[in-house]
C-alpha positions in Angstrom: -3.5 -163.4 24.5 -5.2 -160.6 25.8 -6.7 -160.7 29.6 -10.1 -161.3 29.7 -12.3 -160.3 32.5 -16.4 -161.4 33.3 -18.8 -158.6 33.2 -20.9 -160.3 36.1 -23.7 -157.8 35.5 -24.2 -159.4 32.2 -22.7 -162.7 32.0 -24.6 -165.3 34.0 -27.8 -164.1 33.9 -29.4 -167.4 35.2 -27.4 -167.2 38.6 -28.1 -164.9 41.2 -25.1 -162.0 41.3 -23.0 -163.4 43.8 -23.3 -166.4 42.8 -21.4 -165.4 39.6 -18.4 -165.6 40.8 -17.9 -168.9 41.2 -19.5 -169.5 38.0 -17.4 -167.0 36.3 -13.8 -168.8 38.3 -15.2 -172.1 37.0 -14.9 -171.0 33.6 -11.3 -170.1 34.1 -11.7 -166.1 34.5 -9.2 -164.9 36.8 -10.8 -161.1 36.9 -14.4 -159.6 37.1 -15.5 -156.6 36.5 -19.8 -155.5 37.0 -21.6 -152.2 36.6 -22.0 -151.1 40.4 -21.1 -152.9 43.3 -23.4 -150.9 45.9 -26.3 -153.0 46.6 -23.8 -155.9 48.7 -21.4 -154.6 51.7 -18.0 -154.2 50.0 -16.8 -157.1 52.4 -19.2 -159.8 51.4 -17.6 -158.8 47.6 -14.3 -159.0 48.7 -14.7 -162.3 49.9 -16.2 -163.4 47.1 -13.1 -162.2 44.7 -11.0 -164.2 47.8 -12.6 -166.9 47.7 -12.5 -167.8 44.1 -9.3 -166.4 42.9 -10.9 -163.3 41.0 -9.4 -159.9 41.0 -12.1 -156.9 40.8 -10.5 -154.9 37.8 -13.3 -152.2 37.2 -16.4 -150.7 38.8 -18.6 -147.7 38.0 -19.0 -144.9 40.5 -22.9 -144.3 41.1 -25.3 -143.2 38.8 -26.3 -140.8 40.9 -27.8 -139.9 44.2 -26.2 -138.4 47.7 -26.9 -141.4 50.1 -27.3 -145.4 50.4 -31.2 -144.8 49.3 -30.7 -142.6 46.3 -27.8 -144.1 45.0 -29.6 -147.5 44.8 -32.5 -146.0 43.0 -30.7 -143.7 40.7 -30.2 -145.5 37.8 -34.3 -147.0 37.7 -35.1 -143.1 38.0 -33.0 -142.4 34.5 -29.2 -141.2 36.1 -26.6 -142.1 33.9 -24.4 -140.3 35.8 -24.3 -136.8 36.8 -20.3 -135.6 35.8 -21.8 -133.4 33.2 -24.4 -132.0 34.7 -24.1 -128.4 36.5 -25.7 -127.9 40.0 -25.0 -131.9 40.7 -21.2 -131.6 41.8 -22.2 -132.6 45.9 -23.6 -135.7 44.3 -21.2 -136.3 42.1 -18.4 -135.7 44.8 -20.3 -138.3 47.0 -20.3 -140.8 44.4 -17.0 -140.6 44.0 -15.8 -140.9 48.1 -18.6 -143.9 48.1 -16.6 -145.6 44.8 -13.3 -145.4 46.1 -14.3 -147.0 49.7 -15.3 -149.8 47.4 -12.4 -150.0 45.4 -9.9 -149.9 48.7 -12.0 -152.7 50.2 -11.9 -154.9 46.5 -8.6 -153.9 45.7 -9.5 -152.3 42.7 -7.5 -149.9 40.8 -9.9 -147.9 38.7 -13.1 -146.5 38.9 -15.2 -145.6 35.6 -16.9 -142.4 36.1 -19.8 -142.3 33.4 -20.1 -138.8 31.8 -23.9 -138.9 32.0 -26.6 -137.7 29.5 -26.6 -133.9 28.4 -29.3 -131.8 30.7 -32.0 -130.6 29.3 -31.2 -126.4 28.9 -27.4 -127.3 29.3 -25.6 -126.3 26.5 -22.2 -128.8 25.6 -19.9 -126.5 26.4 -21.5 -126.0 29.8 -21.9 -129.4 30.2 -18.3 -129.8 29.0 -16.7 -127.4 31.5 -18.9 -129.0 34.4 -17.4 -132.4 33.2 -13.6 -131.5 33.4 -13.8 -129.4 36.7 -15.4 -132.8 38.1 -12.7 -135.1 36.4 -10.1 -133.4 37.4 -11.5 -133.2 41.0 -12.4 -136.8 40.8 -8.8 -137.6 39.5 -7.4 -135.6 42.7 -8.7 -137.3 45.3 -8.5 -141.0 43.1 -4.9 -140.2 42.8 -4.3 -139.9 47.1 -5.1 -143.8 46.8 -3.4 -144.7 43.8 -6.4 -145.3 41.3 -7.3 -144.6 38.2 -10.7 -143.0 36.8 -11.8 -143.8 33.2 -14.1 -142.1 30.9 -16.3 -144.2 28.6 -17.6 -142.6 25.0 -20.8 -144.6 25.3 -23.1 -144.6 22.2 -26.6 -142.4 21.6 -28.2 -145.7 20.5 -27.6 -147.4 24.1 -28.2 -144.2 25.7 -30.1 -141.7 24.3 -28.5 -138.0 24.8 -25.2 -139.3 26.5 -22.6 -136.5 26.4 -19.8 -138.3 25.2 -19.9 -140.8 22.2 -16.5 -141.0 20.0 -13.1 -141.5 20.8 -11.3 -138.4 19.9 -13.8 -136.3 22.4 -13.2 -138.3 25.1 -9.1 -138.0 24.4 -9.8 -134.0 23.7 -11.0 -134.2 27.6 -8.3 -136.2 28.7 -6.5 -133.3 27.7 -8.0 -130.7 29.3 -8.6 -132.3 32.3 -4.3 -133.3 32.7 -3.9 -135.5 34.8 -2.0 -139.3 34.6 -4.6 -141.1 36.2 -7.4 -140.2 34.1 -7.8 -142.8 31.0 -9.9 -144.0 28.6 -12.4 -146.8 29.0 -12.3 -148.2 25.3 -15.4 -149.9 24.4 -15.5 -151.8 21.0 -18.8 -152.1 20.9 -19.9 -148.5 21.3 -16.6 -147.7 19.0 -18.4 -149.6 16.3 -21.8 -148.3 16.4 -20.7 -144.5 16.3 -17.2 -144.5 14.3 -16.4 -148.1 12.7 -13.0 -148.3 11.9 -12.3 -150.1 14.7 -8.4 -151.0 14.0 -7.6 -147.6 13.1 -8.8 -146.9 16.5 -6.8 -149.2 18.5 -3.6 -148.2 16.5 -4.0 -145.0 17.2 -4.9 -144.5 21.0 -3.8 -147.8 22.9 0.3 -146.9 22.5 -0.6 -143.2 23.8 -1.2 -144.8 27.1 -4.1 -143.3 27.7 -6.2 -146.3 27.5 -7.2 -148.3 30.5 -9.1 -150.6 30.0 -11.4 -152.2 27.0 -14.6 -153.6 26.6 -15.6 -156.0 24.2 -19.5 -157.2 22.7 -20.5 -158.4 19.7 -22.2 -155.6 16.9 -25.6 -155.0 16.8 -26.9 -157.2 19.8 -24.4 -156.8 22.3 -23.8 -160.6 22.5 -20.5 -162.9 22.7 -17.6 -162.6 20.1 -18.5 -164.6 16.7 -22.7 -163.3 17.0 -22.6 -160.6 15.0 -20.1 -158.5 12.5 -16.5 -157.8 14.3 -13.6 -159.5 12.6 -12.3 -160.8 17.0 -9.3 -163.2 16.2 -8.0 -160.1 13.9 -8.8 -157.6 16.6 -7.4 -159.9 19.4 -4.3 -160.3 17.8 -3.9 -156.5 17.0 -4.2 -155.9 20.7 -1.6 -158.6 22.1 0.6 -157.0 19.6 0.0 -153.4 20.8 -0.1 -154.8 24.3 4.3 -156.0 23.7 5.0 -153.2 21.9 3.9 -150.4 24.5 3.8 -152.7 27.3 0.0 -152.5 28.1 -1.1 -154.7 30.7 -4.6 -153.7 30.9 -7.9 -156.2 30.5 -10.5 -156.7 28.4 -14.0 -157.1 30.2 -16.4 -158.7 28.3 -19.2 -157.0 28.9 -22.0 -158.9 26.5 -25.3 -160.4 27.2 -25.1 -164.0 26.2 -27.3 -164.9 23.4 -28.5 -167.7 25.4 -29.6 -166.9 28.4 -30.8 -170.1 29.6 -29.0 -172.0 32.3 -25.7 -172.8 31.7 -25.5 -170.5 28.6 -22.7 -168.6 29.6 -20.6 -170.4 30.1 -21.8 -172.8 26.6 -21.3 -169.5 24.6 -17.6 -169.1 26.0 -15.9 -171.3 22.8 -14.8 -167.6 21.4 -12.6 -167.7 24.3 -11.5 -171.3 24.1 -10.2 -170.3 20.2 -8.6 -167.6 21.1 
């Protein structure tokens, strides 16, 4: 069975955020995993992961900003991230020394850098040029403390204008960025809005090696495994047998909104896992 991980920025919407842990331990999760950790002191996390058993598998580096102020407020002022964007590469830079204090203090080992949303003016191969030269830096200095940095094809629908969107571009800058610790964040629900084909997919990127980590939602409304039109027993079962046969030993973070978001909905929508 594949490892499963809580997205605590979606599940457990009833509960206050650090309360999720807990929540998320009581329902038998041994790993968590949240959009950005930067509003809480890294410690008061740690000790949360401590305290209940939990492992902190993946993070996002800000959406933007240069200190403790702007990064809070970048992402209600529109960032998506700034990796692609030209003239932003001391914020980016920050973002990326401000992740990786995190992660040493959570004992995380990889940080997803979000591409970001195309600039208005920017053309892609600009913004594709600006977005290597910052991997590549980014994969530097991750690399000094033994992490990994992911890239995330993130679909247009979700966010509007986002640079990368399929599978094969994001691999294509894998490429040209070369370097080991740089993978890719494979999300099946984006992978289903923009390609479909969702097995082919697998089959053909996870025994590169170049995956790190996957995410999982239900298609169209983002909710729990068995809401909409993914086929998950089939697709779970593809990935254990991937995961022997190339010895993966990534997780899965299930980053979904639960379709009932009243209290105790959660963890009442978590059967999918139970049957797995």
């Amino acid at each position: 069975m594949p490892q499963f991980a809580a997205n605590l920025s979606m599940m457990y919407p009833d509960m206050d955020f650090l309360d999720r842990f807990e929540a998320a331990a009581k329902d038998g999760f041994k790993a968590v995993e949240y959009l950005f950790p930067y509003a809480y002191a890294a410690e008061e996390l740690a000790a949360r992961l401590k305290n209940n058993g939990l492992q902190q598998v993946l993070f996002n580096m800000p959406p933007g900003g240069i200190d403790d102020a702007s990064t809070l407020s970048a992402w209600d002022k529109g960032d998506r991230g700034t990796a692609c964007s030209p003239g932003r590469e001391a914020e980016y830079q920050a973002g990326v020394h401000r992740a990786m204090r995190y992660a040493e203090v959570l004992g995380c080992p990889r940080i997803h850098s979000m591409a970001g949303v195309l600039p208005t003016g920017v053309s892609r191969e600009q913004a594709q040029k600006t977005l290597v030269a910052n991997l590549k830096w980014a994969c530097q200095q991750a690399k000094t403390a033994g992490l990994d940095v992911l890239l995330e094809p993130i679909n247009p629908r979700g966010i509007p204008g986002f640079f990368v969107n399929r599978q094969d571009h994001a691999h294509e800058i894998l490429a040209e960025v070369n370097e080991p610790n740089l993978k890719v964040q494979m999300d099946l629900f984006h992978c289903q809005i923009v390609e479909g084909d969702v097995t082919t997919k697998i089959e053909r990127y996870l025994p590169t090696g170049k995956v790190g980590h996957f995410q999982i939602a239900d298609v169209p409304l983002r909710h729990e495994p068995g809401t909409g039109e993914l086929n998950w027993p089939y697709l779970f079962d593809l990935i254990d047998r991937l995961s022997a046969e190339c010895d993966w030993q990534g997780w899965v973070g299930c980053e979904y909104v639960p379709a009932d978001i009243t209290q105790g909905g959660t963890s009442r929508g978590l059967s999918w896992l139970k049957s797995v």
